[in-house]
C-alpha positions as CSV (number, residue, x, y, z in Angstrom):
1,X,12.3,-15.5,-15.9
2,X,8.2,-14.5,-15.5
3,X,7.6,-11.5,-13.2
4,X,5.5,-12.4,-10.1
5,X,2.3,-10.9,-10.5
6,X,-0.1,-9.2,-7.9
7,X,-1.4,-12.3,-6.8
8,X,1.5,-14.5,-6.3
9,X,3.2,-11.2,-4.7
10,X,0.8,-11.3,-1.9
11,X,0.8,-14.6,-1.2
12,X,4.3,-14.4,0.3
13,X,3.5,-11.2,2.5
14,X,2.7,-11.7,6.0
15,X,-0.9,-12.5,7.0
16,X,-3.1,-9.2,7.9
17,X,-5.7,-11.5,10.0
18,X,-4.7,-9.7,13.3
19,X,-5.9,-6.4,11.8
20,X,-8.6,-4.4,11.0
21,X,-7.3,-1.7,9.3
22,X,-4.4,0.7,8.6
23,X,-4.6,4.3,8.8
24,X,-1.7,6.4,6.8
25,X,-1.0,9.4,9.6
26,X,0.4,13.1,7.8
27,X,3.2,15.3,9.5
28,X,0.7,16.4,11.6
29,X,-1.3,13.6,12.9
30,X,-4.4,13.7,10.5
31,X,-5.3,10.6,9.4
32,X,-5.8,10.7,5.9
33,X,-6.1,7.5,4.5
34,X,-7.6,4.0,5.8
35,X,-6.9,0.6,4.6
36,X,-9.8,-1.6,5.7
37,X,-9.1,-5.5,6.0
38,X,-12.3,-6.6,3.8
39,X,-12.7,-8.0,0.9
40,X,-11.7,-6.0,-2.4
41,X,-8.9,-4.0,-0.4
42,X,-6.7,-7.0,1.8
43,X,-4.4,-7.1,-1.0
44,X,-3.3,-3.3,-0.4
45,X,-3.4,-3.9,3.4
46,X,-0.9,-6.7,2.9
47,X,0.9,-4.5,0.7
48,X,1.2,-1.3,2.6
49,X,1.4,-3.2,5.8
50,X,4.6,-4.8,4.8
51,X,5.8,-1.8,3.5
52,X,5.5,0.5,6.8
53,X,7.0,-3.2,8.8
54,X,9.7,-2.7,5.8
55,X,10.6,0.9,5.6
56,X,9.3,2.7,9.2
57,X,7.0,4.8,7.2
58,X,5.7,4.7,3.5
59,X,7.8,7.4,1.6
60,X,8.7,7.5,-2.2
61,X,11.5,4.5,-1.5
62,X,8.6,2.3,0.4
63,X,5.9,3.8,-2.6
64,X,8.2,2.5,-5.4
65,X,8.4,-1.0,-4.0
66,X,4.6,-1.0,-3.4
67,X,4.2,-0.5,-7.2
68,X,6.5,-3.5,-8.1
69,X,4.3,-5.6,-5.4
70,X,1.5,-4.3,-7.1
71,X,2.7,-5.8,-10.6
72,X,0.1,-5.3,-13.2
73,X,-2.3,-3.2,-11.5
74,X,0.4,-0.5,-11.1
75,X,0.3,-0.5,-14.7
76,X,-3.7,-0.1,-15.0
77,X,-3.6,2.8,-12.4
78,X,-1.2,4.6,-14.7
79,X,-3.2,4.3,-17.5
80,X,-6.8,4.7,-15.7
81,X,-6.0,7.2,-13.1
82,X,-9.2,6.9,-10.1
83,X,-9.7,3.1,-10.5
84,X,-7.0,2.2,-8.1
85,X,-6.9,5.0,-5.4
86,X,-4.2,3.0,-3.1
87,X,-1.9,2.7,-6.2
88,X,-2.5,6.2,-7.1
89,X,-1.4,7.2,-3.4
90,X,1.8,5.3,-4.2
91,X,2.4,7.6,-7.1
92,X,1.5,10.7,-6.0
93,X,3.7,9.9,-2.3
94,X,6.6,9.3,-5.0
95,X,5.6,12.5,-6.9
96,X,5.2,14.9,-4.2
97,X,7.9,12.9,-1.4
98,X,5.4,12.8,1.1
99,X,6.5,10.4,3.8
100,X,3.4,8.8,6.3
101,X,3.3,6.7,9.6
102,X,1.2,4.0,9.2
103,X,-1.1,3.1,12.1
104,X,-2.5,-0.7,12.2
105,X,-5.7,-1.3,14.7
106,X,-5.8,-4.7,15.8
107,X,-9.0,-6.7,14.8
């Protein structure tokens, strides 16, 4: 059986056209990360969207499923470590076991 890649992952996550972007929210209410729905970053807001709908928040359980959604690029983050800085949150949330709330602003 072929493994899905990142594209065909996507495609069966939930439409992100009702939002502008997501903001990843620490322990202590910083915001300190935003997912903006345009082009070159929809794919991680449909990821980590579905992800904070899946889990409640994105920890290292919701992280570790993001990689597998993110098929081969999870693959090119690990080996070029800066060219995918939402994959490279993924693996330092399952590193360090970080948990964040994920806020979504309608568009």
């Amino acid at each position: 059986m072929k493994t899905a890649n990142f594209a065909e992952n996507i495609a069966r996550l939930d439409s992100i056209d009702a939002y502008a972007k997501l903001e990843l929210i620490d322990a202590a209410g910083n915001a300190v990360a935003c997912i903006e729905n345009k082009p070159g970053s929809q794919g991680s807001l449909k990821v980590y969207r579905h992800l904070a709908a899946k889990w409640g928040t994105i920890n290292p359980d919701a992280a570790a499923e993001g990689l597998l959604l993110y098929a081969e690029h999870a693959g090119d983050a690990r080996r070029n470590p800066g060219k995918h800085p939402n994959i490279d949150r993924l693996f330092d949330i399952i590193h360090s076991g970080a948990s964040y709330s994920a806020h979504l602003t309608p568009a």
